[in-house]
PDB file of N, CA, C and O in Angstrom:
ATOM      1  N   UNK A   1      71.343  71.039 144.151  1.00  0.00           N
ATOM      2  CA  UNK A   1      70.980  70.320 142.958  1.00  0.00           C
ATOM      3  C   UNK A   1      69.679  70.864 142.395  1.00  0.00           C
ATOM      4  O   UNK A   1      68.847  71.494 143.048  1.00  0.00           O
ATOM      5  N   UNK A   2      69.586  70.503 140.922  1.00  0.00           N
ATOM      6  CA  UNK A   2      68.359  71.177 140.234  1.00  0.00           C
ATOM      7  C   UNK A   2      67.416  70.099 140.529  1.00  0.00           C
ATOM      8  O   UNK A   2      67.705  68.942 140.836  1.00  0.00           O
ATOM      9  N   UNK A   3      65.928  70.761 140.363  1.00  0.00           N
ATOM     10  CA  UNK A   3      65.226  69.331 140.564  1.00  0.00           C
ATOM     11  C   UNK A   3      64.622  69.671 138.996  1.00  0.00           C
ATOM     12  O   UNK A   3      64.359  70.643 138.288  1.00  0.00           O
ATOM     13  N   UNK A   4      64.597  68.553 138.971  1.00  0.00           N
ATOM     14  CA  UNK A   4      63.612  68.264 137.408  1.00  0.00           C
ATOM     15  C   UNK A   4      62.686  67.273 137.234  1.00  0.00           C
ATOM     16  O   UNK A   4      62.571  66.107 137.613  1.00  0.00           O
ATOM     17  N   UNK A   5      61.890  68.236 136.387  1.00  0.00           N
ATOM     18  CA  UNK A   5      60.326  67.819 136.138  1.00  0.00           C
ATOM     19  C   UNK A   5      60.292  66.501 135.572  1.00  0.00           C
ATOM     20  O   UNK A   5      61.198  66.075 134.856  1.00  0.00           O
ATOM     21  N   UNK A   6      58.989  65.669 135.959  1.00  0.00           N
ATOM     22  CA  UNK A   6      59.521  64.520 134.666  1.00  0.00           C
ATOM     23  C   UNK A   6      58.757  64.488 134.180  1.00  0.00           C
ATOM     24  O   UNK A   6      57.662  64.889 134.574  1.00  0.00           O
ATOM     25  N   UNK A   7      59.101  63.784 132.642  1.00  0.00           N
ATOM     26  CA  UNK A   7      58.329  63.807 131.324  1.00  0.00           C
ATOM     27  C   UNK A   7      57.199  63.117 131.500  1.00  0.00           C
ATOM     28  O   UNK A   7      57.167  61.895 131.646  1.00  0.00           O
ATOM     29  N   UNK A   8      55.988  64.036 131.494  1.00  0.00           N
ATOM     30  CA  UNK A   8      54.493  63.616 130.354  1.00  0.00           C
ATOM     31  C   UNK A   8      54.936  62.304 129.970  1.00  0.00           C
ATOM     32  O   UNK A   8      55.931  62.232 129.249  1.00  0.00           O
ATOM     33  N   UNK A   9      54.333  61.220 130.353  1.00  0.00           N
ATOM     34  CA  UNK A   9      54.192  59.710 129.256  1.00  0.00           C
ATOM     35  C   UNK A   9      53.619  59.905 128.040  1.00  0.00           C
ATOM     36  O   UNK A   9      52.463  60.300 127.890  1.00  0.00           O
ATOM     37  N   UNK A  10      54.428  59.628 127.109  1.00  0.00           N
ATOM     38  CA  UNK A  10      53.506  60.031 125.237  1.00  0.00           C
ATOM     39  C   UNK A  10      52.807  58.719 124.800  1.00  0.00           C
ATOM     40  O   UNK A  10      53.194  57.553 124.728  1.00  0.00           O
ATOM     41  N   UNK A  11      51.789  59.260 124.572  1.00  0.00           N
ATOM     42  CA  UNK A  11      50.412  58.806 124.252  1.00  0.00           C
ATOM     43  C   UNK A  11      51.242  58.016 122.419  1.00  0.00           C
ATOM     44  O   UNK A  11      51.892  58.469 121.476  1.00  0.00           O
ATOM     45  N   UNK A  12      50.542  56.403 122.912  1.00  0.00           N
ATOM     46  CA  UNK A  12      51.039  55.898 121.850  1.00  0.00           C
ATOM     47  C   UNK A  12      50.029  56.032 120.548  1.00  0.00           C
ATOM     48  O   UNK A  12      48.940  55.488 120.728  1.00  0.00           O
ATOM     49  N   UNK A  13      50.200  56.613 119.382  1.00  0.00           N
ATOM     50  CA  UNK A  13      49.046  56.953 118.634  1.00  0.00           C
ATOM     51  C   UNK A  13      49.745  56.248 117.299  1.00  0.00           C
ATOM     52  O   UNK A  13      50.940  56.132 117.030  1.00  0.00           O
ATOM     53  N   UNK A  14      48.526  55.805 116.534  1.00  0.00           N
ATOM     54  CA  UNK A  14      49.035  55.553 115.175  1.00  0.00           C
ATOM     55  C   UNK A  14      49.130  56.114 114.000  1.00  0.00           C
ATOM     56  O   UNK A  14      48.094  56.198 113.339  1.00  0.00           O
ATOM     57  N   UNK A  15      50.062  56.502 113.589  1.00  0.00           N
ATOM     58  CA  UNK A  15      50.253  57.414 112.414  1.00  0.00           C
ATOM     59  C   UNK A  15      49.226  57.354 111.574  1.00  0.00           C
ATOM     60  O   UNK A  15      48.889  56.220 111.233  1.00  0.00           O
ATOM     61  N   UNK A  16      48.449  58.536 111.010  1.00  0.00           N
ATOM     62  CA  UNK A  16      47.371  58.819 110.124  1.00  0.00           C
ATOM     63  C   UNK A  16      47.499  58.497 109.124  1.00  0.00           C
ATOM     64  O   UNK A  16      48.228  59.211 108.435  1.00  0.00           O
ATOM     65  N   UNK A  17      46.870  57.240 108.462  1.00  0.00           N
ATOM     66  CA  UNK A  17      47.051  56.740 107.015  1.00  0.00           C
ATOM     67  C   UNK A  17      45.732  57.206 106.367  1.00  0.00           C
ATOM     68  O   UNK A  17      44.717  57.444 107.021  1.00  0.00           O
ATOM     69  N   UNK A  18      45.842  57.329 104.884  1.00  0.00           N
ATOM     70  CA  UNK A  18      45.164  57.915 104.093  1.00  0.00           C
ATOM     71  C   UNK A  18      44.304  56.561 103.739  1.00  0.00           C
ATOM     72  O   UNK A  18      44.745  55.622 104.402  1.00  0.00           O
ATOM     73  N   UNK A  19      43.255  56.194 102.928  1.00  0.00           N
ATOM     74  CA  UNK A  19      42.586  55.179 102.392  1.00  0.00           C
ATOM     75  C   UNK A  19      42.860  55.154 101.114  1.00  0.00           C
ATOM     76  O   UNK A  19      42.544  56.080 100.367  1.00  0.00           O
ATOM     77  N   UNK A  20      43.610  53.860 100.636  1.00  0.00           N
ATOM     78  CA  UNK A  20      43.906  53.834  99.325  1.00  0.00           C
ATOM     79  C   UNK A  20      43.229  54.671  97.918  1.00  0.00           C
ATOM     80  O   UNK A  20      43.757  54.863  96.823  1.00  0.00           O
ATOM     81  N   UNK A  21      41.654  55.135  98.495  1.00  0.00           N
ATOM     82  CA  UNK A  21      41.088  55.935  97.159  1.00  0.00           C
ATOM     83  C   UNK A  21      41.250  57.404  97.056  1.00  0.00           C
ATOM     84  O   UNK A  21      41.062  58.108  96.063  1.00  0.00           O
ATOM     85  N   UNK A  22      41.703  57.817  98.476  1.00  0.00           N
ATOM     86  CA  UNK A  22      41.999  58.893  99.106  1.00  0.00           C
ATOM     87  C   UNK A  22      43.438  59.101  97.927  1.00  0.00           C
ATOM     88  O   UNK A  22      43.445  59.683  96.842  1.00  0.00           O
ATOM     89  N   UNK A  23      44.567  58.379  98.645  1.00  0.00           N
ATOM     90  CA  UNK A  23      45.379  58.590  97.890  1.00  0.00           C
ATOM     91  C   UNK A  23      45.421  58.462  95.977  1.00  0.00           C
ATOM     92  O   UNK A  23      46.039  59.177  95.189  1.00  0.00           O
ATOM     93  N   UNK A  24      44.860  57.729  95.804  1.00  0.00           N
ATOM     94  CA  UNK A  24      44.494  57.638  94.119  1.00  0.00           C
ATOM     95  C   UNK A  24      43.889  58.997  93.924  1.00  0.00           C
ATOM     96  O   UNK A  24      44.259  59.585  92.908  1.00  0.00           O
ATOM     97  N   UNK A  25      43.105  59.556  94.636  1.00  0.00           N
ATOM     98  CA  UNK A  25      42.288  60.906  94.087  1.00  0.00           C
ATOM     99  C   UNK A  25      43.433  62.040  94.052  1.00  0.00           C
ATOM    100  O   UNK A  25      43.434  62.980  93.257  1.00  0.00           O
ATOM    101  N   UNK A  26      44.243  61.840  94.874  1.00  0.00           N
ATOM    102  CA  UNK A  26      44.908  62.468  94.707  1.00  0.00           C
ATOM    103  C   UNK A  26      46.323  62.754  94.077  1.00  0.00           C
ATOM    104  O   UNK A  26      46.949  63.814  94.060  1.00  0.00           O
ATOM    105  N   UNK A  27      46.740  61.207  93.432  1.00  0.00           N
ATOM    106  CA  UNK A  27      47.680  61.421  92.542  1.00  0.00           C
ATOM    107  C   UNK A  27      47.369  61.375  91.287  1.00  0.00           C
ATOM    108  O   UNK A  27      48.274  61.531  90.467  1.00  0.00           O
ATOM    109  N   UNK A  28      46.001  61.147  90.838  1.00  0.00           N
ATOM    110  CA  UNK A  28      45.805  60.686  89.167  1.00  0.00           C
ATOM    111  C   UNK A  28      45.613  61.816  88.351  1.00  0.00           C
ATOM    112  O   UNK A  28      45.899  61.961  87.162  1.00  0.00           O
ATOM    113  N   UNK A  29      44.954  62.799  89.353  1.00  0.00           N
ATOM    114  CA  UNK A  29      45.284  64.342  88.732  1.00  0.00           C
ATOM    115  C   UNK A  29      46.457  64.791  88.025  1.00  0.00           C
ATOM    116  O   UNK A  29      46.581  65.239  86.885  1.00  0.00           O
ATOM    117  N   UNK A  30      47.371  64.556  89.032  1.00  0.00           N
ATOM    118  CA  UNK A  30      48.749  65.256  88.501  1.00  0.00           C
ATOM    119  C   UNK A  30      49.588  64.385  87.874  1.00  0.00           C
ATOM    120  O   UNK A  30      50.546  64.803  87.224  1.00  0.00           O
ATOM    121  N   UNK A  31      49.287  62.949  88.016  1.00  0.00           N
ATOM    122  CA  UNK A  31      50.013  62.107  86.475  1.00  0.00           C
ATOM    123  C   UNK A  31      49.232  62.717  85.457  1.00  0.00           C
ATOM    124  O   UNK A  31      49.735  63.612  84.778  1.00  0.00           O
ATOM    125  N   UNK A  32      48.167  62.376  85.286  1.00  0.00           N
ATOM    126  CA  UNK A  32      47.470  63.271  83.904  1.00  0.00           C
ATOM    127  C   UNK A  32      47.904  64.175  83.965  1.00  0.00           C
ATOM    128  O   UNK A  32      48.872  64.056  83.214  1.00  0.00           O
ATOM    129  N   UNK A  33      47.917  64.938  84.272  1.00  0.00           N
ATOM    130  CA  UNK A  33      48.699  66.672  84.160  1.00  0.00           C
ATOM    131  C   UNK A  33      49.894  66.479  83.119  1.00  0.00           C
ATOM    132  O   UNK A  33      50.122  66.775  81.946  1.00  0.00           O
ATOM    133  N   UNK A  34      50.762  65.590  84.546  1.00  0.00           N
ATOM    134  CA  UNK A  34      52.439  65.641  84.068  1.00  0.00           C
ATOM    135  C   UNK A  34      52.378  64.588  82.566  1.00  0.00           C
ATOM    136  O   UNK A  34      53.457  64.788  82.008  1.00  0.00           O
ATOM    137  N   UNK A  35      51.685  63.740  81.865  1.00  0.00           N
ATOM    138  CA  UNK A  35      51.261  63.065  80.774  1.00  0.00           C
ATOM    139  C   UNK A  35      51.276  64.268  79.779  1.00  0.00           C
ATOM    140  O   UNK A  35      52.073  64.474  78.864  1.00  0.00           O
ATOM    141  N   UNK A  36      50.071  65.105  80.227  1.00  0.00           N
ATOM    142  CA  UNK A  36      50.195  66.000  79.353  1.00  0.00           C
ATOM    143  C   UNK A  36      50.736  66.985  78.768  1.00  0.00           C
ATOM    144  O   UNK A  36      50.557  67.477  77.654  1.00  0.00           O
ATOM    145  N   UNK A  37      51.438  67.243  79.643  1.00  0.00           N
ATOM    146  CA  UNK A  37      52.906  67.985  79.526  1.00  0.00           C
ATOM    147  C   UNK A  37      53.771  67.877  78.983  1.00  0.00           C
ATOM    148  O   UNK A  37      54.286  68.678  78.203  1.00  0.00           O
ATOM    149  N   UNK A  38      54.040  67.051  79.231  1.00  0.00           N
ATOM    150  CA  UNK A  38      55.179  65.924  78.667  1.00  0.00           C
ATOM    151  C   UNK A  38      54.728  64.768  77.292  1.00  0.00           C
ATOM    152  O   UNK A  38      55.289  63.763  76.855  1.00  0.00           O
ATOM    153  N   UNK A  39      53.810  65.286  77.017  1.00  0.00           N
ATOM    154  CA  UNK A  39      53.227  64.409  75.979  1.00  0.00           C
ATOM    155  C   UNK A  39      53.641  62.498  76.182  1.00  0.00           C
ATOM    156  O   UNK A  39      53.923  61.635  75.350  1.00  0.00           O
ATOM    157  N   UNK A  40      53.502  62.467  77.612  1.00  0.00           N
ATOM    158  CA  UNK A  40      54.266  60.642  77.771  1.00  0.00           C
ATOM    159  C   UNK A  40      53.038  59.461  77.230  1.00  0.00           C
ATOM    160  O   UNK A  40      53.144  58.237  77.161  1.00  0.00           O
ATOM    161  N   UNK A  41      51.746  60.439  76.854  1.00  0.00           N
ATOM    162  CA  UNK A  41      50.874  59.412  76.648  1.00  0.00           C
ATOM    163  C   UNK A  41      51.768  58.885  75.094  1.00  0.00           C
ATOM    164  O   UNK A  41      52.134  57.720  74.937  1.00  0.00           O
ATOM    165  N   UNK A  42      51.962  59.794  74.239  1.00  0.00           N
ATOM    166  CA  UNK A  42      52.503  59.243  72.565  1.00  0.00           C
ATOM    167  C   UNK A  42      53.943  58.436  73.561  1.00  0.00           C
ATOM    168  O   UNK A  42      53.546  57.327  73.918  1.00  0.00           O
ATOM    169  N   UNK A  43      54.711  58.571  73.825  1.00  0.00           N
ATOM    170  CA  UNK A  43      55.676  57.470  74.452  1.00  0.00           C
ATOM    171  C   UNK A  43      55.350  56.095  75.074  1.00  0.00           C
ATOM    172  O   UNK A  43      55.993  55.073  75.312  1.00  0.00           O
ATOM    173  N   UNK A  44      53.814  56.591  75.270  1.00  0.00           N
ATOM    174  CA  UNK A  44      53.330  54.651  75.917  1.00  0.00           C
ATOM    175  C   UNK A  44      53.132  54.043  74.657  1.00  0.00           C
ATOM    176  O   UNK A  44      53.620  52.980  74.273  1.00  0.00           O
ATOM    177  N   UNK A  45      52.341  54.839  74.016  1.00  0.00           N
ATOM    178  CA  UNK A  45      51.707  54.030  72.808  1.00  0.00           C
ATOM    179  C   UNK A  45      52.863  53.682  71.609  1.00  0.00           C
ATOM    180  O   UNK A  45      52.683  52.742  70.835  1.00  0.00           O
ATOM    181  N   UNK A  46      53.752  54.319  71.559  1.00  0.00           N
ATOM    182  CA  UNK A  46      54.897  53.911  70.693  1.00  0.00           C
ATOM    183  C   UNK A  46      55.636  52.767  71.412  1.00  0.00           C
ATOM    184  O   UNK A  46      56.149  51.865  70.749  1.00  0.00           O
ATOM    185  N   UNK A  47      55.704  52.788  72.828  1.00  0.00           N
ATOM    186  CA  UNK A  47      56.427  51.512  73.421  1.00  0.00           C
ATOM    187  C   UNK A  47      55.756  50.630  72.578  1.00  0.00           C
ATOM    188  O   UNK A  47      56.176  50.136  71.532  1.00  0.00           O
ATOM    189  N   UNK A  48      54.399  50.434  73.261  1.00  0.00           N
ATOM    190  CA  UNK A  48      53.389  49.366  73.205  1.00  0.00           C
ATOM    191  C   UNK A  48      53.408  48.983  71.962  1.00  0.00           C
ATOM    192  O   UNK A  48      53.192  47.787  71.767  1.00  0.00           O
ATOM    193  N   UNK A  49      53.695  49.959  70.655  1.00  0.00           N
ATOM    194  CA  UNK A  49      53.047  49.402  69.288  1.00  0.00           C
ATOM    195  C   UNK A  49      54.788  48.638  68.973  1.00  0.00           C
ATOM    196  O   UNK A  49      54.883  47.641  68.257  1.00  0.00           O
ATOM    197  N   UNK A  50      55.569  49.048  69.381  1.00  0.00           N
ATOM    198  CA  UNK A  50      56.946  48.432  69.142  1.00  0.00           C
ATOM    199  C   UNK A  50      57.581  47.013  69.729  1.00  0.00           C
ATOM    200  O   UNK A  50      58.459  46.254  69.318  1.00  0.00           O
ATOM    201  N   UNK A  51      56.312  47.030  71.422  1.00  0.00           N
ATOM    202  CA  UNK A  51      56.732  45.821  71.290  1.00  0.00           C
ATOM    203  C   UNK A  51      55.392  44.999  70.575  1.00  0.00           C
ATOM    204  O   UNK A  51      55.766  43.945  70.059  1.00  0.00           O
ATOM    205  N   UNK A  52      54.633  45.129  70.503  1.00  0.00           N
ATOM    206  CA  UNK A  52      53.323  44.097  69.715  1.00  0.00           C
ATOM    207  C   UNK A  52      54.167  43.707  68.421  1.00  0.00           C
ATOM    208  O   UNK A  52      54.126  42.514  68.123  1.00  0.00           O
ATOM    209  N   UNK A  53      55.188  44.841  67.332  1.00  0.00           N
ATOM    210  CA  UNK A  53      55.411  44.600  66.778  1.00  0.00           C
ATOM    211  C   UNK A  53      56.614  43.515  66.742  1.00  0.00           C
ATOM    212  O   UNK A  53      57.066  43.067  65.688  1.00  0.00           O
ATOM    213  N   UNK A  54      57.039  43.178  67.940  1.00  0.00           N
ATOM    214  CA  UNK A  54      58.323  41.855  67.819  1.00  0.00           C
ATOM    215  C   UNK A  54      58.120  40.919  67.264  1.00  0.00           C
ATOM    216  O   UNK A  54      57.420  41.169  66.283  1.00  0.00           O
ATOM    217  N   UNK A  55      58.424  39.626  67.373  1.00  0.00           N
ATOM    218  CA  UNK A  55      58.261  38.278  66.204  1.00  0.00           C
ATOM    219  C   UNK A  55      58.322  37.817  67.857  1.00  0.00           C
ATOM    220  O   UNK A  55      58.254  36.628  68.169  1.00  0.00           O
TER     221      UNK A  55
END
């Protein structure tokens, strides 16, 4: 018979979370970017003025 090694116990660790400003720094760049690209800023402001304009 083979003998076999036994497994290393894995070290219970907690997945590396970012800090909410962490992550904001790093997505507000590239919405602005993709805004500008895409010109979606004139698409907010036409929503917005279309609905202000309802009854």
């Amino acid at each position: 018979m083979a003998t076999t090694v036994p497994e290393a116990p894995r070290a219970r660790t907690r997945p590396a979370r970012r800090h909410p400003l962490v992550a904001a720094a790093i997505v507000l760049p590239l919405a602005a970017l993709l805004v500008v690209v895409f010109g979606g800023w004139e698409a907010v402001v036409l929503q917005a003025s279309s609905v202000g304009m309802m009854p």
